[in-house]
VEXTI-904461 format. One record per residue: residue number from 0; residue in three letters; x negated, y negated, z negated of N, C-alpha, C in turn. Coordinates in steps of 0.05 Angstrom, whole numbers, plus 5000, padded with zeros to 4 digits. Layout:
N
+-----+---------+------+------+------+-------+-------+-------+------+------+------+
| num | residuo | n_px | n_py | n_pz | ca_px | ca_py | ca_pz | c_px | c_py | c_pz |
+-----+---------+------+------+------+-------+-------+-------+------+------+------+
| NUM |     Ala |    X |    Y |    Z |     X |     Y |     Z |    X |    Y |    Z |
...
+-----+---------+------+------+------+-------+-------+-------+------+------+------+
***
This chain:
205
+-----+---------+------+------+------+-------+-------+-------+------+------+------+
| num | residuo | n_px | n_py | n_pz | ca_px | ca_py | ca_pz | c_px | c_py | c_pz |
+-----+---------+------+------+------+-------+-------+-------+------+------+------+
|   0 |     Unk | 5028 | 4913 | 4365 |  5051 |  4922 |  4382 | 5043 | 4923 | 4411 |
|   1 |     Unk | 5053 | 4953 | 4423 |  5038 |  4945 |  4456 | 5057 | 4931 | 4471 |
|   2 |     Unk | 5049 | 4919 | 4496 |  5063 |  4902 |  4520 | 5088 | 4909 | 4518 |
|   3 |     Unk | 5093 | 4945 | 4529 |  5126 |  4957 |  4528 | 5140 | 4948 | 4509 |
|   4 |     Unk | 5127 | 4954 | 4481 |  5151 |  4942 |  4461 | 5165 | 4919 | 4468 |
|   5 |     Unk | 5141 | 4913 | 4467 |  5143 |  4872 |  4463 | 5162 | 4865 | 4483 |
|   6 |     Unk | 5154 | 4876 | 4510 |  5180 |  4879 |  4530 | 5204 | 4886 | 4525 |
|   7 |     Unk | 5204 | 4904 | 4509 |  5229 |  4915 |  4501 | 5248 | 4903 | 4486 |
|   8 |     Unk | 5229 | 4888 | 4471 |  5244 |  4875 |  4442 | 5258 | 4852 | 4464 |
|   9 |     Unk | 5237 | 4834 | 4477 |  5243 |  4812 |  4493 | 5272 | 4806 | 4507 |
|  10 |     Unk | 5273 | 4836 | 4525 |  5295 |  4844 |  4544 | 5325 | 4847 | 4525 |
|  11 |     Unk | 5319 | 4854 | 4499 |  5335 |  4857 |  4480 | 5359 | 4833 | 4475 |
|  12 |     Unk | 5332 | 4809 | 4470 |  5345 |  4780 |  4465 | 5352 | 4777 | 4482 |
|  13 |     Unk | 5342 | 4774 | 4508 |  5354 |  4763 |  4524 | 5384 | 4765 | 4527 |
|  14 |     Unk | 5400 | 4803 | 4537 |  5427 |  4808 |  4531 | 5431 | 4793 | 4504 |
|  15 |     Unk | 5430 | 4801 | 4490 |  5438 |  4788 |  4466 | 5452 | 4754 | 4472 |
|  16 |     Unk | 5431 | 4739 | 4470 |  5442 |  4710 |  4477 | 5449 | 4708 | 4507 |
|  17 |     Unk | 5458 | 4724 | 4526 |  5480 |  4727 |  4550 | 5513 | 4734 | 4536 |
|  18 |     Unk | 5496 | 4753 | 4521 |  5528 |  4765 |  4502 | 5535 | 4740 | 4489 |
|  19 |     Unk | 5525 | 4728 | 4472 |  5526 |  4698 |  4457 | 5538 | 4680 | 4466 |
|  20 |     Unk | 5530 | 4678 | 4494 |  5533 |  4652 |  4513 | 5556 | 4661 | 4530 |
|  21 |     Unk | 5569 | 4689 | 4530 |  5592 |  4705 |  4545 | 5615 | 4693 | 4529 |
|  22 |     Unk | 5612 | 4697 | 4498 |  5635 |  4700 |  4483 | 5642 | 4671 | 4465 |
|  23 |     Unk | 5624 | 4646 | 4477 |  5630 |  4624 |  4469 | 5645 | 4609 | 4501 |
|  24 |     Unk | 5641 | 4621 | 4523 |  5658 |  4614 |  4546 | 5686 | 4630 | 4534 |
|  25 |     Unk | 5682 | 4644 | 4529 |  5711 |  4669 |  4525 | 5726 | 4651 | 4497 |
|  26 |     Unk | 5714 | 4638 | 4484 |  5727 |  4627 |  4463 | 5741 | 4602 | 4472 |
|  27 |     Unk | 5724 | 4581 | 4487 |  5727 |  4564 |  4500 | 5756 | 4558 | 4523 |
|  28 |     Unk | 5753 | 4585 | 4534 |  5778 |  4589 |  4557 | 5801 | 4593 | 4533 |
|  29 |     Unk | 5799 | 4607 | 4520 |  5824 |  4619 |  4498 | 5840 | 4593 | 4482 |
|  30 |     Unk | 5818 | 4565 | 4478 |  5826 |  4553 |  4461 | 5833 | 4527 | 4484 |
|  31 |     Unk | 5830 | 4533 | 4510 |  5838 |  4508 |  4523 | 5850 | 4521 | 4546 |
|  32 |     Unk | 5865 | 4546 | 4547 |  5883 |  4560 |  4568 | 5904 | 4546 | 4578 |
|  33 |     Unk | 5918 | 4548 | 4598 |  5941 |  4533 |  4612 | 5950 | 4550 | 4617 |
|  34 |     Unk | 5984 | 4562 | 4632 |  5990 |  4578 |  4639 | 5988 | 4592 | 4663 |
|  35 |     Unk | 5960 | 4579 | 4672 |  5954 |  4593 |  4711 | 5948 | 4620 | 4709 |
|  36 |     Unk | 5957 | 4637 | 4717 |  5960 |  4665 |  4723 | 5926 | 4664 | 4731 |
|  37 |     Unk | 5917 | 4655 | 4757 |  5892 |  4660 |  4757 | 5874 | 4657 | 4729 |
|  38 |     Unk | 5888 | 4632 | 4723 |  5861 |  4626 |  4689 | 5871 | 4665 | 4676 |
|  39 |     Unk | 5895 | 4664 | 4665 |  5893 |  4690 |  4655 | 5878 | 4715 | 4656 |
|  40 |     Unk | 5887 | 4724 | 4691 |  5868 |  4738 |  4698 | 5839 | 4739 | 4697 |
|  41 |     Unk | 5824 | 4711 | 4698 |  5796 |  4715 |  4695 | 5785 | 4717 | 4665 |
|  42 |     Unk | 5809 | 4704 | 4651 |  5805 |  4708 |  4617 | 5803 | 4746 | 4615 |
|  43 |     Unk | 5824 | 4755 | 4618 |  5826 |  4788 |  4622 | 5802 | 4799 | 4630 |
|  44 |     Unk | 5791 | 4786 | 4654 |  5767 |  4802 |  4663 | 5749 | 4797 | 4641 |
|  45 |     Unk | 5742 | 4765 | 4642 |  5720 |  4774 |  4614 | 5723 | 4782 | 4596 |
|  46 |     Unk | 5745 | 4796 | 4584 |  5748 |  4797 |  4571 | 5734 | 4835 | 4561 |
|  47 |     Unk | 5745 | 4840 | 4579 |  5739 |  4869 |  4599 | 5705 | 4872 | 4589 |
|  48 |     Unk | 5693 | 4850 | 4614 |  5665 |  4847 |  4617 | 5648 | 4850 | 4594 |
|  49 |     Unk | 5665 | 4835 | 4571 |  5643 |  4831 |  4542 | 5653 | 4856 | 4522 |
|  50 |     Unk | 5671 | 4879 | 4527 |  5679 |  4901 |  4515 | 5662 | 4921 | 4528 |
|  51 |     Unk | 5653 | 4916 | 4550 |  5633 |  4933 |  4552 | 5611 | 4935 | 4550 |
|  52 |     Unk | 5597 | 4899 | 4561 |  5577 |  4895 |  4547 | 5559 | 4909 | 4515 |
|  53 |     Unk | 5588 | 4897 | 4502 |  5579 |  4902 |  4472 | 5582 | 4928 | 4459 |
|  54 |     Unk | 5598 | 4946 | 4471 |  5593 |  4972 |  4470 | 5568 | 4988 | 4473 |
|  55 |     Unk | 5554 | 4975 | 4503 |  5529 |  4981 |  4513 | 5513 | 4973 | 4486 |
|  56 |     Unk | 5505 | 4945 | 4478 |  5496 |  4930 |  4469 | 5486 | 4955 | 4438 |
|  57 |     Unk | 5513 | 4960 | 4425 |  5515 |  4982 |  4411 | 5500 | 5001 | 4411 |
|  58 |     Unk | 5506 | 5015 | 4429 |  5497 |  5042 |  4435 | 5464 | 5038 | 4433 |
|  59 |     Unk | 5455 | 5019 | 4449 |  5423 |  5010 |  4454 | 5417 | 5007 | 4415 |
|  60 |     Unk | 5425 | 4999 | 4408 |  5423 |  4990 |  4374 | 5411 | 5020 | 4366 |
|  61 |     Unk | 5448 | 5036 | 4373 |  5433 |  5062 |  4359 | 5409 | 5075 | 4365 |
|  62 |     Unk | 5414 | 5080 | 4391 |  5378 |  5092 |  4410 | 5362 | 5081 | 4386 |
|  63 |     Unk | 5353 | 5048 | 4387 |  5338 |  5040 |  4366 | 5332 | 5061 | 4338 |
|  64 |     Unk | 5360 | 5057 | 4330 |  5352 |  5071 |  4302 | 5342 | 5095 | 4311 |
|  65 |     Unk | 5356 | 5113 | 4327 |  5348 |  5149 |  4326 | 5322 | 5148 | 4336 |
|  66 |     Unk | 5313 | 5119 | 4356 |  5276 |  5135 |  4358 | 5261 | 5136 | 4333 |
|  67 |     Unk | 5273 | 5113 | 4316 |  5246 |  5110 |  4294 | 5259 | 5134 | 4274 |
|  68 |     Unk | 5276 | 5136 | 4274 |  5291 |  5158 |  4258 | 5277 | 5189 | 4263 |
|  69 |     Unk | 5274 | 5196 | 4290 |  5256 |  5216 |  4304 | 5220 | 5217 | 4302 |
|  70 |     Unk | 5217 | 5186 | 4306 |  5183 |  5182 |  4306 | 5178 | 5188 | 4274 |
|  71 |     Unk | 5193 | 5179 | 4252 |  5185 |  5185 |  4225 | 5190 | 5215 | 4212 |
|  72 |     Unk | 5204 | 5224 | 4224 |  5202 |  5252 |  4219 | 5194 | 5269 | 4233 |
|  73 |     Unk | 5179 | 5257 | 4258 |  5163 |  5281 |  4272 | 5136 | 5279 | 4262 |
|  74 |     Unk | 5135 | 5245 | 4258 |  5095 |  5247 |  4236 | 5100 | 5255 | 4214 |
|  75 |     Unk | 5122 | 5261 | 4197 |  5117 |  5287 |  4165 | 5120 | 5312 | 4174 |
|  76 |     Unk | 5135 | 5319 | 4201 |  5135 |  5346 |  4211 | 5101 | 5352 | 4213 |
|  77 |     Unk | 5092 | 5331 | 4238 |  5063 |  5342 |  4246 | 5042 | 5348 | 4217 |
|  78 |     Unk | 5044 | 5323 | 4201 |  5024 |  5326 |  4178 | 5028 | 5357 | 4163 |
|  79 |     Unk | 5057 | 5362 | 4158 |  5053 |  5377 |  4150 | 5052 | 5412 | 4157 |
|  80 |     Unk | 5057 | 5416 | 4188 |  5050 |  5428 |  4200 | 5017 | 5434 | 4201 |
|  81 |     Unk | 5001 | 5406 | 4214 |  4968 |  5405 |  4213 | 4962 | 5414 | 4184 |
|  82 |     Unk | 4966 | 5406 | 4162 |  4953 |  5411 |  4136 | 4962 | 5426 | 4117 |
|  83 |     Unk | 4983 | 5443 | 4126 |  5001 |  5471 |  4111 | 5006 | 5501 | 4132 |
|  84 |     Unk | 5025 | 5490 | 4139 |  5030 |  5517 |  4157 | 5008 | 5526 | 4172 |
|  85 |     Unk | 4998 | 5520 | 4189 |  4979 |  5518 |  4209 | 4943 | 5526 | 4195 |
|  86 |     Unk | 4933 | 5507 | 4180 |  4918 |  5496 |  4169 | 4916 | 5538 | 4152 |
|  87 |     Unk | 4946 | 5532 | 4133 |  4942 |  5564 |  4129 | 4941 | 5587 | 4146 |
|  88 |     Unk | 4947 | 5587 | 4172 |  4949 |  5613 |  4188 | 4924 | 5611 | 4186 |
|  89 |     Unk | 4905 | 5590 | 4194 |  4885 |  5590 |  4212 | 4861 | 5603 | 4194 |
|  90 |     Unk | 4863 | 5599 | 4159 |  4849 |  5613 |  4140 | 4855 | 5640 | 4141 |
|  91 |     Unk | 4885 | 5645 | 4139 |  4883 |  5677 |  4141 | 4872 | 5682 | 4168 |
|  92 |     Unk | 4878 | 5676 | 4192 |  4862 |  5677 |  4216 | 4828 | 5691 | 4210 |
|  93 |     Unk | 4819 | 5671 | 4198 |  4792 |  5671 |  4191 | 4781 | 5699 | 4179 |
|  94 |     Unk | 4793 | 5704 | 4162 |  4790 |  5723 |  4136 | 4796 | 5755 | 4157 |
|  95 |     Unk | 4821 | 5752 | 4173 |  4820 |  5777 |  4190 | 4805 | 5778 | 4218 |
|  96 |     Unk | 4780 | 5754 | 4220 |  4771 |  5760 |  4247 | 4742 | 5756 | 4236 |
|  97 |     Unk | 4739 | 5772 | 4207 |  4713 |  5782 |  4200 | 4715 | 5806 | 4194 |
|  98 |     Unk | 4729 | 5825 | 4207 |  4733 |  5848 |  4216 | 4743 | 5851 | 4253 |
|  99 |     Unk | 4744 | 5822 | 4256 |  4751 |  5837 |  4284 | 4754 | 5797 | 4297 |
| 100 |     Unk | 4721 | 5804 | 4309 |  4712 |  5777 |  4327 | 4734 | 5758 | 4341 |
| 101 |     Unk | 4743 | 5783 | 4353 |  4761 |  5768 |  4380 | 4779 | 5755 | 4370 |
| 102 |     Unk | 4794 | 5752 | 4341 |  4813 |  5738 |  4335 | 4802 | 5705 | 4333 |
| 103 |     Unk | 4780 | 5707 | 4322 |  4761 |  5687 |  4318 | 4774 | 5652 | 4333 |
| 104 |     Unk | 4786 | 5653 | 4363 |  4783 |  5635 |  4370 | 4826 | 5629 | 4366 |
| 105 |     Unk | 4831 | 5646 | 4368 |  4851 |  5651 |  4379 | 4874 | 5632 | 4349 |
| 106 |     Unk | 4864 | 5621 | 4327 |  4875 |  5614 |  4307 | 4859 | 5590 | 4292 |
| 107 |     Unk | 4859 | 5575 | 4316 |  4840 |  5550 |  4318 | 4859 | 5520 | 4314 |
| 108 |     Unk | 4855 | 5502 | 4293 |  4882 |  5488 |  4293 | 4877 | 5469 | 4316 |
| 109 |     Unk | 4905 | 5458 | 4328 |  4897 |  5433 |  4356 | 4883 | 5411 | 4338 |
| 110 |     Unk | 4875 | 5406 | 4357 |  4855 |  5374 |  4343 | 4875 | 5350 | 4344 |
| 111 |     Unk | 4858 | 5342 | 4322 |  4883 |  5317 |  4313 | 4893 | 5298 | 4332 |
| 112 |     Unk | 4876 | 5295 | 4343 |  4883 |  5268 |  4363 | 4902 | 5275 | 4393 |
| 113 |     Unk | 4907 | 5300 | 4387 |  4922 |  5315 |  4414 | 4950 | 5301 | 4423 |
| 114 |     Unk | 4965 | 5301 | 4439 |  4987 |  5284 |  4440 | 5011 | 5308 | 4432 |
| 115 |     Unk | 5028 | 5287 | 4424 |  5052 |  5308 |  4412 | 5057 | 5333 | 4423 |
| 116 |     Unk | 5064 | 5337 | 4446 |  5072 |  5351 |  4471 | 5047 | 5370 | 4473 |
| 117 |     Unk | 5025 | 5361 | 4470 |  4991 |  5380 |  4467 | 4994 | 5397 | 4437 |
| 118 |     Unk | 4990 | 5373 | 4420 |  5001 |  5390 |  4396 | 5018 | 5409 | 4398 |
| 119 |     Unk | 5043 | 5403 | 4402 |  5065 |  5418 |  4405 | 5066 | 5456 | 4425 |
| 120 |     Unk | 5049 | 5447 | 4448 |  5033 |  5470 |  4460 | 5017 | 5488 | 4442 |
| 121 |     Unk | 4994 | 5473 | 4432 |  4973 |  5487 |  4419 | 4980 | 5509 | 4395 |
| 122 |     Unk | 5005 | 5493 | 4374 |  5013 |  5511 |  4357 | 5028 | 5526 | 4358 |
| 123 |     Unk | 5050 | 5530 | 4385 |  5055 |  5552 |  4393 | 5039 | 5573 | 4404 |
| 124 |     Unk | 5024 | 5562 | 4412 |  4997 |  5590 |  4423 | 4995 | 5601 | 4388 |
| 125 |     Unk | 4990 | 5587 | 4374 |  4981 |  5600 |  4348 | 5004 | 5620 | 4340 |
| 126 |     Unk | 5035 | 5600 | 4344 |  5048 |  5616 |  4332 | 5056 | 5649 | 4355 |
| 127 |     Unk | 5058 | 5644 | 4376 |  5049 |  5666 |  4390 | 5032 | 5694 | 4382 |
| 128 |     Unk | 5002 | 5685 | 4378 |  4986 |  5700 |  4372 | 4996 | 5713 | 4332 |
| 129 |     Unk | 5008 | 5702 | 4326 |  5003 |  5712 |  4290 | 5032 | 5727 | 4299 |
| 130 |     Unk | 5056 | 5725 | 4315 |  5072 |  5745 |  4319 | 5059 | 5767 | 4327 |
| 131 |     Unk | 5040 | 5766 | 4348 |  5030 |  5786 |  4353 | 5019 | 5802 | 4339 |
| 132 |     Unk | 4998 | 5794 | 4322 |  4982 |  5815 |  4300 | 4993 | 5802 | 4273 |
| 133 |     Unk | 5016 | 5810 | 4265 |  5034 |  5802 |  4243 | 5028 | 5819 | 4225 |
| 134 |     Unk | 5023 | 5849 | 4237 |  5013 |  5868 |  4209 | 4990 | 5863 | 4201 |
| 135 |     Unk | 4977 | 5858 | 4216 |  4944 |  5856 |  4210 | 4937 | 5834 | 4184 |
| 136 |     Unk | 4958 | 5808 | 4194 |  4948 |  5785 |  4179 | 4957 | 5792 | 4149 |
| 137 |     Unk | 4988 | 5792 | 4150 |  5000 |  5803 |  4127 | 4978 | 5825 | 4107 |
| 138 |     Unk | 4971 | 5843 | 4129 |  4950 |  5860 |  4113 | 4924 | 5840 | 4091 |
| 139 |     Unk | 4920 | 5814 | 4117 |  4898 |  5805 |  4101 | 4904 | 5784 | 4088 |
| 140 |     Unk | 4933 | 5780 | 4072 |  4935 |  5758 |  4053 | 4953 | 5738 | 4068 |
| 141 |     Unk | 4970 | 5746 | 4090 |  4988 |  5732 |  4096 | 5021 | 5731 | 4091 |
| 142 |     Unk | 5034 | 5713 | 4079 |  5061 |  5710 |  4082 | 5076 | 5731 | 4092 |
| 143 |     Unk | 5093 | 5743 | 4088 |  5109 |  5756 |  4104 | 5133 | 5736 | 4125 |
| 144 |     Unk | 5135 | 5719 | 4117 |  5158 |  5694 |  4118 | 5134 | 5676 | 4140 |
| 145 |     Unk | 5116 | 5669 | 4142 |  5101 |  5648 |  4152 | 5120 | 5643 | 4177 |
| 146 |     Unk | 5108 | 5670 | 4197 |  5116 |  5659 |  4222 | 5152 | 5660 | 4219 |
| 147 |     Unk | 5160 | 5666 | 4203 |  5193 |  5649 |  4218 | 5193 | 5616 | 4204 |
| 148 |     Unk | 5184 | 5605 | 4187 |  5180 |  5585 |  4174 | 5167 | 5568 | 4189 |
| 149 |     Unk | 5136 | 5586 | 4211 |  5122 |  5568 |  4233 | 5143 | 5560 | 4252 |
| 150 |     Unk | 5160 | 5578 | 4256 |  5172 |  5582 |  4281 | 5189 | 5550 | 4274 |
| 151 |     Unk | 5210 | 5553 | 4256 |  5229 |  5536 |  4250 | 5216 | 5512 | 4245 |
| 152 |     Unk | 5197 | 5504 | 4236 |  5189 |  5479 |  4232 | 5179 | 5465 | 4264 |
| 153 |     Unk | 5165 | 5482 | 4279 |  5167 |  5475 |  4307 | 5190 | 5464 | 4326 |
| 154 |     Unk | 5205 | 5489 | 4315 |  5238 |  5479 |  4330 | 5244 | 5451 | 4326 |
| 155 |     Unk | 5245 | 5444 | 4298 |  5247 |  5415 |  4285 | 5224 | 5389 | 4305 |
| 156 |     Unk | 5212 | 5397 | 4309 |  5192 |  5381 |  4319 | 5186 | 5382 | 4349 |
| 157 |     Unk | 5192 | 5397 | 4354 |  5206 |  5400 |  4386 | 5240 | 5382 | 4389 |
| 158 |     Unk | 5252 | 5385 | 4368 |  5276 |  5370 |  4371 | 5270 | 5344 | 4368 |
| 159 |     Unk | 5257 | 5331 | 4358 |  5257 |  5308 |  4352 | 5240 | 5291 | 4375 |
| 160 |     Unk | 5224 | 5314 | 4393 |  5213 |  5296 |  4419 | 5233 | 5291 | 4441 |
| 161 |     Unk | 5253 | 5311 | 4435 |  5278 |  5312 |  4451 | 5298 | 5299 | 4446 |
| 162 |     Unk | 5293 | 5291 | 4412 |  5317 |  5259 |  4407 | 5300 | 5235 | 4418 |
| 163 |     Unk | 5274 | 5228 | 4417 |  5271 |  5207 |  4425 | 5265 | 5204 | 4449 |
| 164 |     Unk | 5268 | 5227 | 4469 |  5269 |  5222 |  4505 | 5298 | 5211 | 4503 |
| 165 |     Unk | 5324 | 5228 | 4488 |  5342 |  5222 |  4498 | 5357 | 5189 | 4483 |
| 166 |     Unk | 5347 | 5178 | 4469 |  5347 |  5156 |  4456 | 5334 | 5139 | 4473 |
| 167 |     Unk | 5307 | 5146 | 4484 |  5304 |  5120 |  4507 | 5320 | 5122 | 4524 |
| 168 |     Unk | 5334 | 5142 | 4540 |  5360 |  5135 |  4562 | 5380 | 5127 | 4545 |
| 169 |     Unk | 5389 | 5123 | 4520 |  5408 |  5115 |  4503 | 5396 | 5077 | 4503 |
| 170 |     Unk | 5374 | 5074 | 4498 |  5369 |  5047 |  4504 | 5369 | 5030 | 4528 |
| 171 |     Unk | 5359 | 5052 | 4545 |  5368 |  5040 |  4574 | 5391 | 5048 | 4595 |
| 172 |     Unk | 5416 | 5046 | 4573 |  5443 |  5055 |  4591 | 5442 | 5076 | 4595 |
| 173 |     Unk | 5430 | 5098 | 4602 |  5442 |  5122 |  4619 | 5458 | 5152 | 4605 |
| 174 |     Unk | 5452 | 5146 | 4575 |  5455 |  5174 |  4567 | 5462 | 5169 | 4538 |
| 175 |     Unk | 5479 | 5183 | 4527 |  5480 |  5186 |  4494 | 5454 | 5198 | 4473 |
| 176 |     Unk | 5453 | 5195 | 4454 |  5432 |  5205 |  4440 | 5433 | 5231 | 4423 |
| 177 |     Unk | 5421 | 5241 | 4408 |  5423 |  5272 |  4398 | 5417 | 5260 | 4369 |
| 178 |     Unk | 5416 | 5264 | 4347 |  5403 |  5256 |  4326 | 5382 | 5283 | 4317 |
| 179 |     Unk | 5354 | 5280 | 4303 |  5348 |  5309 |  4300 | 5361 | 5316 | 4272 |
| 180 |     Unk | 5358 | 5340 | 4269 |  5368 |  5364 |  4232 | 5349 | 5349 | 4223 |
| 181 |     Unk | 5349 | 5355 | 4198 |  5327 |  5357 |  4178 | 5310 | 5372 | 4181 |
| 182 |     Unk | 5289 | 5374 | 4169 |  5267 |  5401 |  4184 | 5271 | 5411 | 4155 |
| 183 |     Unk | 5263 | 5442 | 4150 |  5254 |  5449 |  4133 | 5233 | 5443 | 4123 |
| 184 |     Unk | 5225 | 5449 | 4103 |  5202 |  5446 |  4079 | 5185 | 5459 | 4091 |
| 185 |     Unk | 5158 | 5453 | 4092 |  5141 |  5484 |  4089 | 5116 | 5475 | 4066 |
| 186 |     Unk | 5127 | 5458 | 4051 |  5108 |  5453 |  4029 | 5101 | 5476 | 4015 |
| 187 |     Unk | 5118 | 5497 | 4014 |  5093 |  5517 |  3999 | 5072 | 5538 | 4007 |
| 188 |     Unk | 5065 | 5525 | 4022 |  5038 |  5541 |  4033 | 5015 | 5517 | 4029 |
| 189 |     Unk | 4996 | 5534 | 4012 |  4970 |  5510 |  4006 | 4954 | 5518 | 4032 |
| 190 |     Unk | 4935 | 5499 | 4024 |  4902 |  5502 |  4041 | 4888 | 5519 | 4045 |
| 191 |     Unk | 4890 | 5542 | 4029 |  4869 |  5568 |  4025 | 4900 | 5590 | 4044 |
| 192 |     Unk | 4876 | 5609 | 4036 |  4895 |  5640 |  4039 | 4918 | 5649 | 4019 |
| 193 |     Unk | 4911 | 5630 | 4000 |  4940 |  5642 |  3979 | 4959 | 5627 | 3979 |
| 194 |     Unk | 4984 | 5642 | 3964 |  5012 |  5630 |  3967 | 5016 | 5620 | 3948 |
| 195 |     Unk | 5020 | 5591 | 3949 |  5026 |  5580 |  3929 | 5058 | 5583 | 3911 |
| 196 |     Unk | 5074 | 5579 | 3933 |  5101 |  5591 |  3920 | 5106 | 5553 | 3906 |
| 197 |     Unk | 5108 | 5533 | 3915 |  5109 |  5511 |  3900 | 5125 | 5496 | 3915 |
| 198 |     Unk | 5153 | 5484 | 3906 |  5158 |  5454 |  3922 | 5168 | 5456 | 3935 |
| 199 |     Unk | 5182 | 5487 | 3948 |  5200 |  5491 |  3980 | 5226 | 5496 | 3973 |
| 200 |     Unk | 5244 | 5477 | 3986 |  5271 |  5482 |  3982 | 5285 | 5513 | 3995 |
| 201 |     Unk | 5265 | 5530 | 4015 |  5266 |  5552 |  4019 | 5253 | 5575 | 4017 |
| 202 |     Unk | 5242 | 5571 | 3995 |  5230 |  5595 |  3967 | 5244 | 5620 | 3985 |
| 203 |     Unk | 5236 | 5644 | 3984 |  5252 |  5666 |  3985 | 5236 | 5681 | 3962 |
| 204 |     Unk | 5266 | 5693 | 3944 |  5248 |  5706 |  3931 | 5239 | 5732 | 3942 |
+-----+---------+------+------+------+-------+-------+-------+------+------+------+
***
């Protein structure tokens, strides 16, 4: 776990047992009140104090869930973007830039170790370029469907870097969170140049 987390988690407890240590004073005043208008009023305020608290407190919970909720479906988005969609353009890529060099570089998958946001760059250049020469590829054994299927699975994975920016301002007070869709499938595109037609909840026939 790095430092941030660990920070994070830390900062966590801490509110936490303030919240703890808020609402055993707040129990305390309730069960030994007198009728001083001041005691009331400061009961009221905390009372105030710890409804918002724990609202906050809330909200930070969810952030929690929607990053890991985001981080786990952006690493089945990426895998299967890197070793299906992509992985396939980049074969038919191949197959039509032995008739014509210059495609050669242009349908190159990002390297694994790239950061989301790099990734996320790199396979839009791809998906860019296969809109571009869409007849060509199609000609040499491509999908007709690929690039809207590239397209949409990107969207998905572009959303989900955008739930977990806005989930860390959801953890640190400032902002509500987004949850991401579901991504689509793109399990049926194998490894090679051919279509497998296997496993996608969005088959077209």
């Amino acid at each position: 776990m790095s430092a941030t987390a660990s920070n994070k988690i830390l900062a966590r407890h801490r509110v936490f047992l303030r919240l703890e240590r808020a609402a055993r004073v707040r129990d305390f005043i309730r069960a030994h009140r007198t009728d001083g208008a001041g005691e009331g009023t400061a009961l009221a305020r905390l009372e105030e104090l710890l409804q918002r608290a724990e609202a906050l407190a809330a909200q930070q919970r969810a952030g929690v869930v929607a990053t890991r909720s985001a981080t786990m479906q952006r690493r089945e988005l990426r895998h299967a973007l890197q070793t299906k969609l992509l992985k396939y353009l980049a074969a038919v890529g191949a197959v039509a830039a032995k008739g014509n060099t210059e495609l050669a570089p242009q349908f190159r998958l990002p390297p694994t170790g790239a950061s989301h946001q790099g990734f996320l760059t790199a396979a839009r250049g791809m998906l860019e370029k296969a809109s571009a020469q869409n007849e060509l590829l199609v000609s040499r054994g491509m999908s007709g469907t690929l690039v809207d299927d590239l397209a949409a699975a990107l969207a998905q994975f572009e959303k989900t870097l955008e739930a977990t920016r806005a989930a860390g301002a959801t953890t640190s007070g400032r902002a509500p969170i987004s949850k991401p869709s579901s991504p689509r499938s793109p399990s049926r595109y194998g490894c090679s140049t051919g279509w497998s037609g296997i496993g996608s909840a969005t088959t077209r026939s």
